[in-house]
N, C-alpha and C positions, 0 to 999 in steps of 0.2 A: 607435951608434944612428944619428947620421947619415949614416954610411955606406950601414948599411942604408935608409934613407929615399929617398937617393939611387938607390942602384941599384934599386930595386924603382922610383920614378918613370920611371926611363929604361926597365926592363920593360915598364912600362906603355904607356908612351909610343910603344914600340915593337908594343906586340901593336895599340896605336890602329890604326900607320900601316899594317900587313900585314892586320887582320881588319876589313872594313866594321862598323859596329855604330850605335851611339846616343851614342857619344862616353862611355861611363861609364868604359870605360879611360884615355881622354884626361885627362877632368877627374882622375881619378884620380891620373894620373899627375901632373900638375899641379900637385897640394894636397902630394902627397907630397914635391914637388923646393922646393915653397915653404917645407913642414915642415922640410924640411932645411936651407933657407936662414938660416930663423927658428932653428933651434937651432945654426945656425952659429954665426949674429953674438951668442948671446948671451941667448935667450929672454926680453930685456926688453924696454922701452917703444919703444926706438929700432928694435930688430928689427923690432916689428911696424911701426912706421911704413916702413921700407926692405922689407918683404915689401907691405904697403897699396902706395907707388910701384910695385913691380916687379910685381907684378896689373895695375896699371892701365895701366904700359906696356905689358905684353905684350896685355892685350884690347884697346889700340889700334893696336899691333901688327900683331894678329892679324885684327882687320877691314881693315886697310889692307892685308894680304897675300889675304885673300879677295878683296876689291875689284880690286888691281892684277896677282894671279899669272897670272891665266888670258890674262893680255892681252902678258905677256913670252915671252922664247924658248922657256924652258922649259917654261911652263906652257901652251901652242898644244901642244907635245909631248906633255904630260901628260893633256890635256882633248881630251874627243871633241866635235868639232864638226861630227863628220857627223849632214845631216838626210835620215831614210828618208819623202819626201816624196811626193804622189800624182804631182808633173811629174816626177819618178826613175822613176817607172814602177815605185814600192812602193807594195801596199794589204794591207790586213788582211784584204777579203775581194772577190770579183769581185765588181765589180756589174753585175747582170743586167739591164742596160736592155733589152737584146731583148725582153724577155717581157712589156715595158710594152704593155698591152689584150690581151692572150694570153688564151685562154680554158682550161681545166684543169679534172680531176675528183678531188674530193679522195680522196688514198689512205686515212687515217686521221682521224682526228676533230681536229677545229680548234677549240682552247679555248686559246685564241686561237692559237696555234702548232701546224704536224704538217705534213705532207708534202703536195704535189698533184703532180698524174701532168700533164706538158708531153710531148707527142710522145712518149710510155714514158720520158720523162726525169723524176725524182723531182726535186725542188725543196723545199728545206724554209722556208716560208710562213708568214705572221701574216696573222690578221684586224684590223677597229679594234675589234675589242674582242667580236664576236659568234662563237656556238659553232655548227658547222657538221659535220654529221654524214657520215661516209665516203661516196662517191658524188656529192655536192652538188659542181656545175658554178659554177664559182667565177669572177672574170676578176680578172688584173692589175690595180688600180691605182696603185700605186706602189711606186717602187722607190729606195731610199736606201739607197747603199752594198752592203751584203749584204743588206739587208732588205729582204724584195719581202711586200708589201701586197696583201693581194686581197680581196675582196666578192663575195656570190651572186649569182649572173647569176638575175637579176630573169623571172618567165615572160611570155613575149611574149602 
């Protein structure tokens, strides 16, 4: 039996370190290798007190190798420390500052999001919050990131 306790912890242990998850393999694995420690020594009063030590060492352990691994040879290796940053010349979406006061006509209906027509260029658009019916001549006001803002051009 503790055989089996064994090698089923080190399974475990092993599906932890190959398949990303929520750690239920890990603790699993865990309880299991402690199970087996405990029925090593003996299943009495002392066992559990030397499995109580070896929990405790290994969770201080195990913060002190979180803490310190990312920062050794290996773990620079291990750990991604590339940043995909706006000064790398990476973004999520262009931002359209050109079209900042631009005037446009909307192609479909704006509740609070839909399309306006720039130079036959579509553009997909938010209002602050008003509904605006296809045709309505709309203008730029702002533009954050991918999200370009616009408002109905007021009749002169």
């Amino acid at each position: 039996m503790i055989t089996y306790l064994f090698i089923g912890g080190i399974v475990l242990l092993g599906i932890e370190a190959v398949v990303p998850g929520t750690c239920i393999f890990g603790v699993s694995g865990m309880v299991l290798l402690l199970a087996a420690l405990y029925f090593y020594l003996g299943a009495g009063a002392m066992a559990s007190i030397v499995v109580a030590i070896v929990s405790v060492i290994a969770l201080i352990f195990g913060v002190w190798l979180v803490k310190k691994a990312p920062h050794t040879w290996i773990g620079r290796r291990l750990t991604l420390t590339l940043e995909s940053t706006k000064d790398r010349g990476y973004s999520g979406n262009d931002e359209r500052t050109d079209l900042l006061g631009r005037e446009g006509i909307a192609q479909s209906v704006l509740r609070p999001g839909g399309r306006v027509i720039f130079d036959d260029t579509p553009v997909d658009v938010v209002t602050d919050g008003e509904f605006y019916e296809p045709g309505t001549k709309v203008v730029v006001v702002a533009v954050t990131g991918g999200r370009v803002v616009v408002r109905k051009v007021e009749s002169e």
